[in-house]
C-alpha positions in Angstrom: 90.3 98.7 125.0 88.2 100.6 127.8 85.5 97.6 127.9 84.6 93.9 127.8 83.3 94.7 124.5 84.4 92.8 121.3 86.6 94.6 118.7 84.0 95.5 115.8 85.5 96.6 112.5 89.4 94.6 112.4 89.9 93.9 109.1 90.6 89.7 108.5 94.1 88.4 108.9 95.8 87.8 106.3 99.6 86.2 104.9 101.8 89.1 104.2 103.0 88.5 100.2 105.5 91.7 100.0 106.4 94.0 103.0 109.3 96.9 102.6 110.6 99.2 105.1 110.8 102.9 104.1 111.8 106.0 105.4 109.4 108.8 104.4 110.6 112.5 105.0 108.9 115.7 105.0 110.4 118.6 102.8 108.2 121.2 103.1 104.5 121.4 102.8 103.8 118.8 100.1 107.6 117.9 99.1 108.3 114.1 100.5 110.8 111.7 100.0 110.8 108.6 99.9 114.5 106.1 100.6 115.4 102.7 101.9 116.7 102.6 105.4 120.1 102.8 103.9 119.2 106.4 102.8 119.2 105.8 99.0 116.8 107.4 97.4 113.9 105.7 95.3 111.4 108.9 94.9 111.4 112.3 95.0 107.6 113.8 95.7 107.8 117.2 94.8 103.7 117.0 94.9 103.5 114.1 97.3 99.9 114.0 97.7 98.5 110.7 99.6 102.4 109.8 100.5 102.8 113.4 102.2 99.4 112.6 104.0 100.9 110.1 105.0 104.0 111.0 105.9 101.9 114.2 107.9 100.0 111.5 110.1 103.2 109.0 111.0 105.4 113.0 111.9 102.3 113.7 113.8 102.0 109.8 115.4 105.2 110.3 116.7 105.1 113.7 118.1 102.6 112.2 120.3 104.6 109.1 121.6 107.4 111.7 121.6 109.7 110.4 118.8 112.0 112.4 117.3 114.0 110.5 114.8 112.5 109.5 111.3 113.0 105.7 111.7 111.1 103.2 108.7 107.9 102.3 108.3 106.6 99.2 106.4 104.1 98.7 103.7 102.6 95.2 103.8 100.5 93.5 101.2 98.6 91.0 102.3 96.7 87.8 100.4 93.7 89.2 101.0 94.1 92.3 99.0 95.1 94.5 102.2 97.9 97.2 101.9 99.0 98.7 105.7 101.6 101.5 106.7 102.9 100.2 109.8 105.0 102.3 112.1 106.9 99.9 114.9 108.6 103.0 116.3 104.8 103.6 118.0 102.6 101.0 116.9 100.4 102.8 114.5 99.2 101.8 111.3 96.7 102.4 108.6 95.0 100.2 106.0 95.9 102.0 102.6 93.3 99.8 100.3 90.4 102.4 102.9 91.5 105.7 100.8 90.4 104.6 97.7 92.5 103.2 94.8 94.5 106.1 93.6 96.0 106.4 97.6 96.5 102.5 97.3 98.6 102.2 94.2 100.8 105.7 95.3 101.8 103.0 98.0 101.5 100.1 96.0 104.2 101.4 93.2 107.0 102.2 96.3 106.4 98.6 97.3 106.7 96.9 94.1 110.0 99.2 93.3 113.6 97.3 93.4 
């Protein structure tokens, strides 16, 4: 923050209910993956649409900060009815619930998978 200025517009905390880490990779233009950190697969996007978005803004996140590996990111839930894509590697995230409901239950069914 550049100013004394209170932060306007932070969503309210919440309790985190369900949280997975997932590693989202980039085929081509709108191919994505999607795997556990162990590298086993759970989808294959051929069409990702919001999840290649996605996937597009955490590559671009951390060309920035100068990351070149594809570690996780985590999907939270939270009591409150929020659902975040975190990325620790730079310290970006997103509120998915923002992007309407169609974006939030792309992400919704990869954290609610086994």
């Amino acid at each position: 923050v550049l100013t004394d200025r209170p932060r306007e517009g932070v969503p309210p905390p919440g309790k985190v209910v369900a949280e997975k880490l997932v590693v989202l990779k980039d085929i081509d233009a709108r191919h994505v993956t999607v795997s556990d950190p162990e590298g086993n697969l759970l989808l294959d996007l051929p069409e990702g649409g919001f999840v290649d978005v996605m996937a597009a803004a955490v590559r671009r996140s951390r060309a920035v900060a100068r990351i070149t590996d594809n570690p996780p990111v985590r999907i939270v839930r939270y009591d409150n009815g929020r659902l975040t894509m975190e990325d620790p590697a730079t310290g970006w995230s997103t509120e998915l619930y923002a992007f309407g409901a169609d974006s939030k239950a792309a992400f919704e069914r990869i954290l609610d998978m086994k």
